[in-house]
N, C-alpha and C positions, 0 to 999 in steps of 0.2 A: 521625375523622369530620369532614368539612369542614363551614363556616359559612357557606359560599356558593348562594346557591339558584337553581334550574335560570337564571333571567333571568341571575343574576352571572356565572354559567359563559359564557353565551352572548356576553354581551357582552364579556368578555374574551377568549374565544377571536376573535371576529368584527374586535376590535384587532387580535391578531398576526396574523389575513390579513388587515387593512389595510396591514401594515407590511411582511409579505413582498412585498405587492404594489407596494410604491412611494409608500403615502400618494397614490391616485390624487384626482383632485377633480372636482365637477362646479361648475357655479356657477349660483347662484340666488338671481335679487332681488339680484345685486349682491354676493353672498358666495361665498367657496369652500366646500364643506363635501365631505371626505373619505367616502368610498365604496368600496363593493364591487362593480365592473362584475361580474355573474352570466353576462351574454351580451351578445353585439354583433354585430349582422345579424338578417338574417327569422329571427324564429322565431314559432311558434302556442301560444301558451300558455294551459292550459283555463283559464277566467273561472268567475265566479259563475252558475249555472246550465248546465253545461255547455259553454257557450258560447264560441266561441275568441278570446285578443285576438292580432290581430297585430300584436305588437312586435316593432320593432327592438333595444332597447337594455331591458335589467334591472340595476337599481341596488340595493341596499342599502345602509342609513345608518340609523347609529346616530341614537335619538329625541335623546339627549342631546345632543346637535350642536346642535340647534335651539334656544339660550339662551331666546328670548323664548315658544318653546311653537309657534311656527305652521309650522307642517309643510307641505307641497308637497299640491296637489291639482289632481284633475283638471283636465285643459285648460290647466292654468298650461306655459311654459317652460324648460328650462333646456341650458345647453351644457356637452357633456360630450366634453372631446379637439376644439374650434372646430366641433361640428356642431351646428347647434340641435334640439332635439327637443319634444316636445309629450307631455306626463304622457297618457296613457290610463286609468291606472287606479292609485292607490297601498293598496297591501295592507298592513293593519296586521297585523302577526304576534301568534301568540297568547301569546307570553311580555312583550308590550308593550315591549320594549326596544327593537326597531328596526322600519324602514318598511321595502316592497319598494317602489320606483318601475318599473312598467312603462310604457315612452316610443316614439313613434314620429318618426322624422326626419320635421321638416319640411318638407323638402325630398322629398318624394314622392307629398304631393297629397291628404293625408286629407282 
């Protein structure tokens, strides 16, 4: 019987696809912090209320990344691969281990 509870699981499976992936980064406020690109390009993804956001770019990242506690939120920036992008929306997931960051490039006139 394992001692690990469903958050430990998650968070260490969401490791090893950081690492097959390259240790990818985005940076924010001046930091690197490693991530899980989910998608990159248009996509419509359902919102709170039905409602559709259109991102470019989904991120996941681990909470623990964030030593000092503050986490990315709406409107703030960050570049991820030299493109700058603009938070739309960050989804905290229900097991409280990591954020989803939905972003859309700046460079397209929101």
């Amino acid at each position: 019987m394992s001692t690990f509870s469903l958050s430990d699981t998650i968070i260490a499976d969401l490791q090893v696809i950081a690492r097959d992936l390259g240790h990818q980064v985005f940076t924010f406020k001046g930091q690197d912090y490693e991530c899980i690109p989910s998608s990159r390009g248009k996509s419509d993804i359902l919102g709170e209320g039905g409602f559709g956001i259109d991102a470019d770019l989904s991120l996941t990242v681990l909470k623990e990344l964030f030593t000092d506690g503050v986490y990315p939120l709406s409107q703030q920036r960050l570049t991820y691969k030299g493109v700058d992008y603009r938070i739309l929306t960050v989804k905290q997931e229900s097991t409280d281990g990591f954020i989803k960051l939905l972003c859309a490039d700046t460079g397209r006139g929101l």
